[in-house]
N, C-alpha and C positions, 0 to 999 in steps of 0.2 A: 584546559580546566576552566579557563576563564569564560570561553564562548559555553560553554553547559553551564553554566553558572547564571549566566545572565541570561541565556535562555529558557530557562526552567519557570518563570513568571508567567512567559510569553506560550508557553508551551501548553501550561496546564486545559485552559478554554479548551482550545482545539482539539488536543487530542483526547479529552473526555466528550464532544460533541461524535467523532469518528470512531472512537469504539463503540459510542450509543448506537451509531447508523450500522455499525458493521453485526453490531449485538441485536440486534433485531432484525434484520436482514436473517442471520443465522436460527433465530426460534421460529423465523417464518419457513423453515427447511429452504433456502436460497445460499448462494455459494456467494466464496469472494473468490477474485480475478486480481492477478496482480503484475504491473510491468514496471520496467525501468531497463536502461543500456547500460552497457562496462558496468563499474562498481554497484550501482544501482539494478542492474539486475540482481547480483549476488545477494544484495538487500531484500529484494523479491521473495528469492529460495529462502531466505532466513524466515521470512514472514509468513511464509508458507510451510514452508518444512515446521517451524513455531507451534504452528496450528494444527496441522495434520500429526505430530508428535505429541509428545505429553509435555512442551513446553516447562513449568514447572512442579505440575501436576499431576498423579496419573487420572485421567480422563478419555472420554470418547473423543478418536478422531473428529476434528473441524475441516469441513467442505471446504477449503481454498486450495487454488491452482496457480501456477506461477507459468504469465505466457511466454517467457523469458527463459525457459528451463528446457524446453526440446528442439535440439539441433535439426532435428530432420524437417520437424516441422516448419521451423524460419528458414531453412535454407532452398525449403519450396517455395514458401510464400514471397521470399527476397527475391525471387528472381521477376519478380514484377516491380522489385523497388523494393527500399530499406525502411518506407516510410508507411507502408501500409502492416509490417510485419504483427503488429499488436488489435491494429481494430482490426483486421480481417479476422482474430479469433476470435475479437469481442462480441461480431459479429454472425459470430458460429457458435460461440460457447453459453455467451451470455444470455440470460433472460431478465423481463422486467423484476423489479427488485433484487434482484444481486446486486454486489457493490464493487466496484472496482476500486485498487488502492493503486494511484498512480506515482512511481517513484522517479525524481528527475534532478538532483544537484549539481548540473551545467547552471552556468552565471544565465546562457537564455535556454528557454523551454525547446526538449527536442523534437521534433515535425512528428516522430512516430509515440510520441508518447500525449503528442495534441489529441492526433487522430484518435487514435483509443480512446482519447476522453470524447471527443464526438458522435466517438462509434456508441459509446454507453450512452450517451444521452439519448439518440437515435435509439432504442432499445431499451429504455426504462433504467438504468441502473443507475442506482448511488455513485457515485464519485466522491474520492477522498484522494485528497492531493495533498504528497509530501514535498514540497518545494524549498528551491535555496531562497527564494523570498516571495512570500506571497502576492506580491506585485504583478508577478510573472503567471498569475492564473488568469486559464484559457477557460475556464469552465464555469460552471452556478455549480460549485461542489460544496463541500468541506474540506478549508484549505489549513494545508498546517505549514507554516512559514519560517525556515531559518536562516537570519542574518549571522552570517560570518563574512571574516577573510578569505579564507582557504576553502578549496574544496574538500580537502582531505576533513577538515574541523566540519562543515556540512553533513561530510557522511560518515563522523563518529557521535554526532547529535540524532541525525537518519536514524542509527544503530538502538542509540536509549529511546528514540523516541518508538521504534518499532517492537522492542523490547516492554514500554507501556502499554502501547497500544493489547499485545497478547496477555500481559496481566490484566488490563481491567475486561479485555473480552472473558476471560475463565473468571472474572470474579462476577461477573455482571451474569454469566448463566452457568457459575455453579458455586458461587457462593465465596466469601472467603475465604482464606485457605487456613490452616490451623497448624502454628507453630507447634514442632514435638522438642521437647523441650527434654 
């Protein structure tokens, strides 16, 4: 409670600049891409699934993919290495202007979640980066930065923060939502 508390200040900036890039990206007809390993994949699915569901709304399907979500797929691409697993799609999937959301709360940045981010710059796309500390950005993105102890505290911050993120994307292209009361 304490680490969401005192990240909720630090939070605000960032994650109102990364829903603007992903909000726009989106009325341009462009798609979001989205990685991260172990828990932070799951994070992924959430942020995608989020988007392409009616989140809290009903509304039109939202264009994001989660490259973390098909086994057949990484376990062709692994067998060239574990570290190429995300920009090889970014590199296949991505076009300029889409954005990529990169998920990563390891204390340091993983090799295959760098790449992805290289691979999108190599290829025009946004970058938005959910990090355990913004210190640890590889990229010229938009970095969303949380300090804790724990990992486990990192990625229940990841959770609300990815949770805002998909409110202000449906309020930003469809409006407020209207309490029934």
């Amino acid at each position: 409670m304490q680490s969401i508390a005192m990240s909720v200040d630090d939070l605000a900036g960032p994650l109102s600049r990364a829903a603007d890039l992903m909000s726009s990206a989106l009325l341009q007809d462009r798609k979001l891409l989205c990685c991260g390993e172990g828990a932070d994949a799951a994070l992924a699915m959430l942020f995608t699934s989020s988007l392409l569901g009616h989140f809290e709304r009903e509304r039109p399907a939202l264009p994001a993919l989660c490259l973390a979500a098909d086994g057949a797929s990484l376990t062709a691409i692994s067998k060239g290495g574990l570290h190429d697993i995300f920009s090889r799609q970014v590199r296949a999937l991505g076009q300029a202007g889409d954005v990529l959301l990169c998920i990563d709360s390891a204390p340091e940045p993983g090799r295959a979640v760098q790449r992805a981010t290289q691979a999108a710059a190599e290829r025009g796309l946004g970058v938005v980066s959910l990090l355990r500390d913004a210190d640890n950005s590889t990229t010229e993105g938009t970095d969303i930065g949380v300090s804790a102890t724990h990992r486990y505290q990192v990625v229940e911050i990841f959770t609300m923060a990815i949770h805002c993120l998909c409110e202000i994307i449906d309020q930003n292209l469809f409006g407020p939502q209207h309490q029934e009361t």
